[in-house]
C-alpha positions in Angstrom: 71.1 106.1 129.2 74.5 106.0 131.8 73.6 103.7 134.7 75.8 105.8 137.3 75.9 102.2 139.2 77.1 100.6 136.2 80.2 98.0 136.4 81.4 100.2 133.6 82.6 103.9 133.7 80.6 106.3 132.7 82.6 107.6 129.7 82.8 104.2 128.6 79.2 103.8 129.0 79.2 107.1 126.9 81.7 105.9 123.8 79.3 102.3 123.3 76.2 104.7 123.3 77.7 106.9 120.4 79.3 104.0 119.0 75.9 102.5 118.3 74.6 105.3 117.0 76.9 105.3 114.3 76.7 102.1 114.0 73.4 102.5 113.2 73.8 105.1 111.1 72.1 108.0 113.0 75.2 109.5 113.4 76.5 109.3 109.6 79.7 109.1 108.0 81.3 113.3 108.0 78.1 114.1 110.0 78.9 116.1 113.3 78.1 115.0 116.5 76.4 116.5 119.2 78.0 119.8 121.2 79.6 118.6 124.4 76.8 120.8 126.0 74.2 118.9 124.5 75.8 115.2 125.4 76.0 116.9 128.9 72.6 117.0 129.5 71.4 114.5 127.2 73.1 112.1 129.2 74.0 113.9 132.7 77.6 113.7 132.5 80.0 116.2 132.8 82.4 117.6 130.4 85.5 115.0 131.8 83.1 112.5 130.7 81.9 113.6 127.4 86.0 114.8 126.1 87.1 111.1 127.8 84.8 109.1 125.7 85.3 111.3 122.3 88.8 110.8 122.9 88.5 107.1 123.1 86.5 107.5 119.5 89.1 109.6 118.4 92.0 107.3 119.2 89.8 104.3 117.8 89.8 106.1 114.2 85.8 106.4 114.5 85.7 110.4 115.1 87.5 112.9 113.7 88.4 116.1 114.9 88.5 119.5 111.8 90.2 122.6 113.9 87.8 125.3 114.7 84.9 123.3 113.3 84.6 120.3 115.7 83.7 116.8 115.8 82.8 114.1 112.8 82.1 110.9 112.0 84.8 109.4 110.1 85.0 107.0 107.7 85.8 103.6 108.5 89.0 102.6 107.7 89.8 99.4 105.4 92.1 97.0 106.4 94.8 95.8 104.1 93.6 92.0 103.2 96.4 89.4 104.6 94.6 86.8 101.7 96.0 86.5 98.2 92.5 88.5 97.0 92.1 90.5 94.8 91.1 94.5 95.9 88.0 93.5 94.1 87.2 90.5 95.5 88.0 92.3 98.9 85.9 95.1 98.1 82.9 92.9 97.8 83.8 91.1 100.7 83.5 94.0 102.9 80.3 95.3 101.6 81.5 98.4 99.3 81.5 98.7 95.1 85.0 98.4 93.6 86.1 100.5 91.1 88.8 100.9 89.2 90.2 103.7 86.3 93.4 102.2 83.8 96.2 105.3 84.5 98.3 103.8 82.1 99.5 100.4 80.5 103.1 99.9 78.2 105.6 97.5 78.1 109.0 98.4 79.2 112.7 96.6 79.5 112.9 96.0 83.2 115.4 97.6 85.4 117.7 95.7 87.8 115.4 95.6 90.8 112.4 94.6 88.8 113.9 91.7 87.0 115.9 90.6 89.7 112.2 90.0 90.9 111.1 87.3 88.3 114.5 85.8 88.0 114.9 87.4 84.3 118.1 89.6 82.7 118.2 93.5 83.1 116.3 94.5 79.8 113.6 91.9 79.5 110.6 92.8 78.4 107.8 93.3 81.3 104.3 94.6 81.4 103.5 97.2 83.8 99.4 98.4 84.2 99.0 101.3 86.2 95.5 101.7 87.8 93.7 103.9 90.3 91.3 101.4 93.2 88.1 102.9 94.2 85.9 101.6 97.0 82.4 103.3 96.8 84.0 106.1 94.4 86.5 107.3 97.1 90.1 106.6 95.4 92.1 104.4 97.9 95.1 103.1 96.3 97.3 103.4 93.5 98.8 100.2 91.8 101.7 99.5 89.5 101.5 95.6 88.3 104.5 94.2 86.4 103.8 90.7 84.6 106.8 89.5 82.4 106.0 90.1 78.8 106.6 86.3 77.8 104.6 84.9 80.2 101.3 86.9 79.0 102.3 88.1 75.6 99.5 90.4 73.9 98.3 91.1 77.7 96.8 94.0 76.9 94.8 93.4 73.4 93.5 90.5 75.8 92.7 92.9 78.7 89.4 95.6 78.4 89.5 98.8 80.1 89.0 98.1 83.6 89.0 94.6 83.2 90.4 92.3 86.1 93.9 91.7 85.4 94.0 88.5 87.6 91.1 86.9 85.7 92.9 87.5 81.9 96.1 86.1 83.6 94.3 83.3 84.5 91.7 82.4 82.1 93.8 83.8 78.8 97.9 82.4 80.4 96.7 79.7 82.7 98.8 81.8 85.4 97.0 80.6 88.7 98.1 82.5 91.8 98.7 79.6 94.3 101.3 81.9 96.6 102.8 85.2 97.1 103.9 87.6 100.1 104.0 91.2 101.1 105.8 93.9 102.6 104.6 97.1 104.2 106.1 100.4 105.0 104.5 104.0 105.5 106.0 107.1 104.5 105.0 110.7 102.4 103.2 110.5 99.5 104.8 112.4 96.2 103.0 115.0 94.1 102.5 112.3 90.8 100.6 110.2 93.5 99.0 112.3 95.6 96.8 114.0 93.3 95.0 110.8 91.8 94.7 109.8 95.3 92.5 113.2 96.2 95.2 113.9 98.8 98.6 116.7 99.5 101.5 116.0 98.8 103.2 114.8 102.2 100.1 113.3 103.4 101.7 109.6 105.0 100.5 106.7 102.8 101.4 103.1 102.7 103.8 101.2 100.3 103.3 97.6 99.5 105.3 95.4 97.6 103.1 92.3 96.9 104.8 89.0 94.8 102.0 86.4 93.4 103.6 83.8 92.6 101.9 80.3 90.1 103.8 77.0 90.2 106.7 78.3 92.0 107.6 81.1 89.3 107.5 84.8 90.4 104.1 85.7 87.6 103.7 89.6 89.2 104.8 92.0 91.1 102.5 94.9 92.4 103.9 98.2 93.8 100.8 99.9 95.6 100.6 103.1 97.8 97.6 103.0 99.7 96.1 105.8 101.9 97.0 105.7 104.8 93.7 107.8 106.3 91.3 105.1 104.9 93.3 101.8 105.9 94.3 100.2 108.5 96.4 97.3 109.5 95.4 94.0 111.2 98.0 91.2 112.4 97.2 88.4 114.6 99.3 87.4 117.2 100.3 83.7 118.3 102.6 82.6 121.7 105.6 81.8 121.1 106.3 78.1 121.1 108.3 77.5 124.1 110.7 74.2 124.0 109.5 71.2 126.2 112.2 70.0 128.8 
């Protein structure tokens, strides 16, 4: 219940209380929650008090608000991994069942910007698997991965359906990732992406660019678009070192 004499205020006292119930999974994911007339007296608190602390939710990407229908539970959001894991080994790391559906796999002479990548000519030879990333059956991401062809040649007789691409790489081509980076940007999602990702066309998504490098040598490089309703990003922060005089 609100302790009116609380150090905290009320709303506040209000947003932990429905924030355990989710939590706890009386209040389910896409399950409404209660009226504002009902939290009134449930809790005797006024209306200020009930719309400050569902705002708070709101804002924190735990409610959800559907016009002229109300208030949900919203899914909790995923954030994009700052470790060189894989989405499947992240997946399992966060509690949720990875999935993942092969969209397309060829071999293709690379364009400037992709073999400017891996160091190669325009026109070399370069694998690219497209794949669609579950997480408990929801789609979340779409991935393009480009491996140079001599590097892994036959990558794809060596590869099953579905199979982990960085565990062939590895265990078939001796390609251990030891090193890579990332860049992020958000923007709309196109009509060839957005309907494998169950979303319209528009909806804002994130791009990522990942390179995993082994041994110093640029082995793949990964063109995602993530959506941008299910993830979230997470950076820490450090001081800045400050000379000593």
């Amino acid at each position: 219940m609100i302790d009116p004499s609380g150090p905290l205020p009320k709303y506040l006292q209000l947003r932990t209380i429905l924030l355990d119930m989710i939590e706890q999974d009386r209040l389910p994911v896409d399950a409404p929650i209660p009226s504002e007339r009902e939290m009134c007296r449930r809790f005797k608190v006024s209306r200020t008090t009930v719309r400050q602390a569902v705002d708070q939710l709101v804002a924190e990407d735990r409610l959800r608000r559907i016009h002229g229908k109300g208030m949900f539970v919203a899914r909790p959001k995923v954030r994009i991994p700052k470790e060189l894991v894989s989405f499947t080994e992240d997946m399992h790391a966060l509690g949720m069942k990875p999935g993942c559906v092969d969209l397309g796999a060829r071999t293709i002479e690379a364009d400037g910007r992709i073999a400017g990548h891996f160091g190669e000519e325009q026109g070399a030879a370069v694998h690219v698997l497209e794949r669609l990333r579950l997480a408990d059956g929801v789609p979340m991401a779409v991935e393009r991965s480009h491996i140079p062809a001599a590097l892994a040649p036959g990558l794809f007789e060596r590869r099953a359906p579905g199979g982990s691409l960085f565990k062939v790489l590895e265990r078939e081509f001796g390609i251990v990732r030891d090193e890579g980076d990332q860049t992020i940007e958000a923007g709309p999602v196109d009509r060839r992406e957005a309907e494998p990702l169950g979303i319209a066309q528009g909806d804002t998504v994130f791009f990522l660019r990942q390179r995993t490098f082994s041994r110093g040598i640029c082995a793949e490089v990964t063109f995602s678009t993530y959506r941008a309703d299910r993830y979230r990003i997470h950076l820490g922060l450090e001081a800045p070192r400050r000379a000593v005089t």
